[in-house]
C-alpha positions in Angstrom: 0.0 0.0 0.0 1.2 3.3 -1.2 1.3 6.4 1.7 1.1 10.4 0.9 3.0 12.7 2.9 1.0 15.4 3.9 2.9 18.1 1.2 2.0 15.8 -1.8 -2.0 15.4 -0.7 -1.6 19.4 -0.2 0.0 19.9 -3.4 -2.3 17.7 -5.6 -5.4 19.6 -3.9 -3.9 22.7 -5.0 -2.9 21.9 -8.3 -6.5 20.1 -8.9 -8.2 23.4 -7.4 -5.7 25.8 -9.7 -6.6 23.6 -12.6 -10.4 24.0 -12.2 -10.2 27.4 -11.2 -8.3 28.3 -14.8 -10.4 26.4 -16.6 -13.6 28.0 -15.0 -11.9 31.9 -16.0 -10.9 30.9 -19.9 -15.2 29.2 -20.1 -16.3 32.3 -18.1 -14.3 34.6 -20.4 -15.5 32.5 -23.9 -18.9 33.4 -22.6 -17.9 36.9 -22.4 -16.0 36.9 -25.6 -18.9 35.1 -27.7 -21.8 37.3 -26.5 -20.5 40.5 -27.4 -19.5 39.2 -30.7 -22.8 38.1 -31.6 -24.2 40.4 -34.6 -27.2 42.0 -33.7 -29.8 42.1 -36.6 -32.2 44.9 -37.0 -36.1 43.5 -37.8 -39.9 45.0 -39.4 -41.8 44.7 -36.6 -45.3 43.2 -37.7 -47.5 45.7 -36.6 -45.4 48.8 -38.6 -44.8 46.6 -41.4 -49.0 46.1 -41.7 -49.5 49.8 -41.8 -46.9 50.7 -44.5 -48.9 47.5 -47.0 -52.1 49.5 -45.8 -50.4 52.8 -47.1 -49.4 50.9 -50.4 -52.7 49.6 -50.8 -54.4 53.0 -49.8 -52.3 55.3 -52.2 -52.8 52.7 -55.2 -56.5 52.4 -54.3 -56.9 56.4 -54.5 -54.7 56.4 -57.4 -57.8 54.0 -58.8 -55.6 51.0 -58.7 -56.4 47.3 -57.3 -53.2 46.0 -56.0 -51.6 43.3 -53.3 -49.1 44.5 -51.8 -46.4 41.9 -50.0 -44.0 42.8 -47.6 -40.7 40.1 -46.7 -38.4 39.9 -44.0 -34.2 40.2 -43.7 -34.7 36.6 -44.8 -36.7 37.0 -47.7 -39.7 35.0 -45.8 -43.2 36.6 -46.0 -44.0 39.0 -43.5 -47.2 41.1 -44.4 -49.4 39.7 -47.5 -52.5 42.0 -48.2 -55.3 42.3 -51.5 -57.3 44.7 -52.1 -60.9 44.2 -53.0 -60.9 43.3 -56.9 -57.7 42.8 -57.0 -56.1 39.9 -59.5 -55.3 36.6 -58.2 -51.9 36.9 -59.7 -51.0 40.0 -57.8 -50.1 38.1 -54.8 -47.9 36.0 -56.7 -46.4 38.9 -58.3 -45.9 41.1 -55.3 -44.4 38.9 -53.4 -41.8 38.2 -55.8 -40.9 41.2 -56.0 -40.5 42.0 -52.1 -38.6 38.9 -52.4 -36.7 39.8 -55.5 -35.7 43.7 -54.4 -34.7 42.1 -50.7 -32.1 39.3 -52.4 -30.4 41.3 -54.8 -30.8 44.5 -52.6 -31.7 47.0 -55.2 -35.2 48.0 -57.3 -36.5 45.2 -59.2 -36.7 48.1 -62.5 -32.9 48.9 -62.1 -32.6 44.5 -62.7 -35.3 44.4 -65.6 -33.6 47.3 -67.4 -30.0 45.7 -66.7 -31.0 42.5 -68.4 -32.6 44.2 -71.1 -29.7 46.2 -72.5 -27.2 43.3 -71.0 -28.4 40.4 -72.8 -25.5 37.9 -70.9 -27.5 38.8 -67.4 -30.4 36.9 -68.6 -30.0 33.9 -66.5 -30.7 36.3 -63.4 -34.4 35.8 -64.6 -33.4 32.4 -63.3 -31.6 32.8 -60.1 -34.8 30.3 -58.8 -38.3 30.2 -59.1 -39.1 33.8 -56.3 -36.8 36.0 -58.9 -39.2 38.1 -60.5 -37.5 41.3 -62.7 -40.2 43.4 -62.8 -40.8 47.1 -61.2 -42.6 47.6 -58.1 -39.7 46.2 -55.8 -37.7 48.0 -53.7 -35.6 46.7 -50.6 -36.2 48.4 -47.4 -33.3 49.9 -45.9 -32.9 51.2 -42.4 -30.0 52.0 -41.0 -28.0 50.9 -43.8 -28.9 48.1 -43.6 -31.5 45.8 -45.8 -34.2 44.4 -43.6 -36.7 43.3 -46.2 -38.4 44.2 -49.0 -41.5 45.5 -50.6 -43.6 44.3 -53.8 -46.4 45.7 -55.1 -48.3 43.9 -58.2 -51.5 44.6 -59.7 -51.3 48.4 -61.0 -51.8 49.3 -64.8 -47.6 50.3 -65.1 -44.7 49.5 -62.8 -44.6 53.6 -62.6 -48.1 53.3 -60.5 -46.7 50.1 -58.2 -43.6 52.1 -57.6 -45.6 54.9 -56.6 -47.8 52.8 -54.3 -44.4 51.1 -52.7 -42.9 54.3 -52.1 -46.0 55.4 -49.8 -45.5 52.5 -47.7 -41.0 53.1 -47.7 -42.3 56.5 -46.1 -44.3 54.9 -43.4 -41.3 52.4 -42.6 -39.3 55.2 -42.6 -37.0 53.6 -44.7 -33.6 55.1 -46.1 -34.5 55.5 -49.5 -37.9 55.8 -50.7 -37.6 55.7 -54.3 -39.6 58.6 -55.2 -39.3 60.3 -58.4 -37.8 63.7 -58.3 
């Protein structure tokens, strides 16, 4: 049978204690380290992203227009949908699209439509996948600096009159660039 003099027993509890004690300080500090690295990420709240569509919907219905208008978030997933009255079935499909569209390639869905036109070896943009939709009435919403989302609005006689419409509800969000025409 093996004996410990009392000095070894003491100086294997310390160096056990020292050990866990270092090791608790570099987790503690990871914690530390990893939390204020984490990105923050700005968001549409629902509730403000319902009243711009409602301002969309509004100025286009004024303007004598039937539109939907579709609002997407940061991650291009749906966030506010609405119809008007009398408005085409395929405007949802189109507005949303375009929110989608203007949100992924961060810029107005008429700047891409006009690029492909006069840049014929763009046209597999069209194509990206099956949301991509180069047509005006998208514009991503930026706040910040930052994109959060983006806006579509389908259904008006000219993408000049969605654009119109999407710009009413960028003003509501206010958003970094509304688009207008000067």
């Amino acid at each position: 049978m093996k004996t410990y003099s009392k000095d070894s027993m003491m100086t294997s509890t310390l160096k056990s204690l020292l050990t866990g004690i270092s090791a608790f300080t570099l987790y503690t500090a990871s914690i530390q380290i990893s939390a204020q690295d984490f990105p923050t990420q700005k968001t549409l709240p629902l509730e403000l992203s319902t009243q711009a569509a409602m301002a969309a919907i509004k100025k286009c219905h004024d303007d004598g227009f039937k539109v939907s208008v579709a609002i997407v978030d940061q991650s291009g997933l749906l966030k506010v949908q609405l119809k008007a009255d009398g408005a085409g079935p395929h405007t949802l499909d189109s507005s949303r699209r375009k929110a989608y569209t203007a949100n992924s390639l961060r810029d107005s869905t008429h700047k891409f439509a006009m690029l492909v036109t006069q840049k014929p070896e763009l046209q597999s943009l069209t194509r990206l996948n099956e949301s991509i939709l180069l047509l005006g009435g998208g514009f991503p919403i930026k706040i910040g600096g930052e994109v959060v989302g983006g806006i579509g609005v389908g259904g008006a006689p000219g993408i000049e009159y969605d654009e119109v419409c999407a710009s009413a509800a960028l003003k509501v969000l206010k958003a970094d660039d509304t688009f207008e025409k000067k």
